[in-house]
N, C-alpha and C positions, 0 to 999 in steps of 0.2 A: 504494500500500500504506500501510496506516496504521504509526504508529511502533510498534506490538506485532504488525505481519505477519499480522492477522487480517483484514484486509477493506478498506473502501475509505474512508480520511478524507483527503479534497481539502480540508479547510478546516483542515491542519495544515502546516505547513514547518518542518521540525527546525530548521533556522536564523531563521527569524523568528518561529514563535509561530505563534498561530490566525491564519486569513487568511478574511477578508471578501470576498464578492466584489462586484464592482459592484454585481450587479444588487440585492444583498441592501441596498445603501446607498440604493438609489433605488426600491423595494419594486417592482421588474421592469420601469418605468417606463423607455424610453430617449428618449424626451423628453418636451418640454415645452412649453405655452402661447407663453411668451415666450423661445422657447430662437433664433427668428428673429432675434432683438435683441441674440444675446448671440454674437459672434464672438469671436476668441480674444484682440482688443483693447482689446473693452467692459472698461470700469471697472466696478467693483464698490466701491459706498463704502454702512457701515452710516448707518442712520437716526440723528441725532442722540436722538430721542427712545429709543433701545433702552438698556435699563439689563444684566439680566445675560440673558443668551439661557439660560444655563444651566438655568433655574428653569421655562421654557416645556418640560411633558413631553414634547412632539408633536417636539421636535427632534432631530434624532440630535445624536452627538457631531462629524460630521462637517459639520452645518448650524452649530453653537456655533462650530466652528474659523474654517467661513468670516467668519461676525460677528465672531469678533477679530479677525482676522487684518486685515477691512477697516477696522476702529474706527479709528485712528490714521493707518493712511496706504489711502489708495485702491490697489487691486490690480488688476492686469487677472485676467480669467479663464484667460487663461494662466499667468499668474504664481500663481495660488491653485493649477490644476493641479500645479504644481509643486511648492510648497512643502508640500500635501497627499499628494504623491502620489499621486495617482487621476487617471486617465483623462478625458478634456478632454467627452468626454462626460456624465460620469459630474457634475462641476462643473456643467457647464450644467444639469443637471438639480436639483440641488441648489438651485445660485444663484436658478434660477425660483420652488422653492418658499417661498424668503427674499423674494423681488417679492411672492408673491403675499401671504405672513404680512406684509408690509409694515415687514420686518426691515432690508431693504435695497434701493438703489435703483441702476440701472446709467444711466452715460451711454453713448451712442456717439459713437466719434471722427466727424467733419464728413465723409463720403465724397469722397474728392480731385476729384470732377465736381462737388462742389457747391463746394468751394476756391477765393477769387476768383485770378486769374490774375497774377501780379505785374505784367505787363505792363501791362495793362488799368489798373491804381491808379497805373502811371507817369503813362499817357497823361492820366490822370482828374488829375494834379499838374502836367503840363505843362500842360495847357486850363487849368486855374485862374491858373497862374500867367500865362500869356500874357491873363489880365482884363486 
């Protein structure tokens, strides 16, 4: 019900104000190109060259948030989830289109099978030192 009992406004909460919904931040879009790359411990860091994202029309306010928020210190995509509030999807989808405006750039962590094996750099310092 909406707040004057006439009909149907989902995009109101007496307690919080107008409410967005995902899909409307990702224009119905649930994912992305490069959304493969970005699990929920891909880093997210802005381009050095980016000055104000603000001034770029094509952004929402929620593409600006991510560019700040990564300016300064590098954020996982979980952690933007977070501090955004929105849905870890809804990020992923977001963060792809910041890849592709070439706003910003993501690493991924080293997958623990590609990780050299502590033992293995033992054995590789004992053979050395047994020269």
């Amino acid at each position: 019900m909406s707040r004057d009992g006439q009909g149907s406004s989902h995009w109101f909460d007496d307690e919080a104000g107008p409410v967005v919904r995902p899909y409307a931040m990702t224009r119905g879009r649930t994912s992305h190109e490069v959304q493969h790359r970005l699990d929920l411990i891909a880093v997210v860091v802005t381009e050095p060259h980016v000055d104000d994202p603000e001034t770029n029309p094509s952004l929402s306010p929620e593409h600006v948030n991510i560019v700040e928020l990564c300016r300064d210190t590098p954020r996982s995509v979980a952690e933007l989830a977070a501090e955004l509030d929105l849905p870890v999807g809804v990020v992923r989808v977001l963060v792809g289109d910041l890849v592709d405006e070439e706003l910003v750039h993501v690493t991924r962590p080293v997958p623990p099978a590609e990780l050299v094996d502590e033992s293995i750099l033992r054995d590789v310092i004992n053979g050395l030192r047994a020269l």
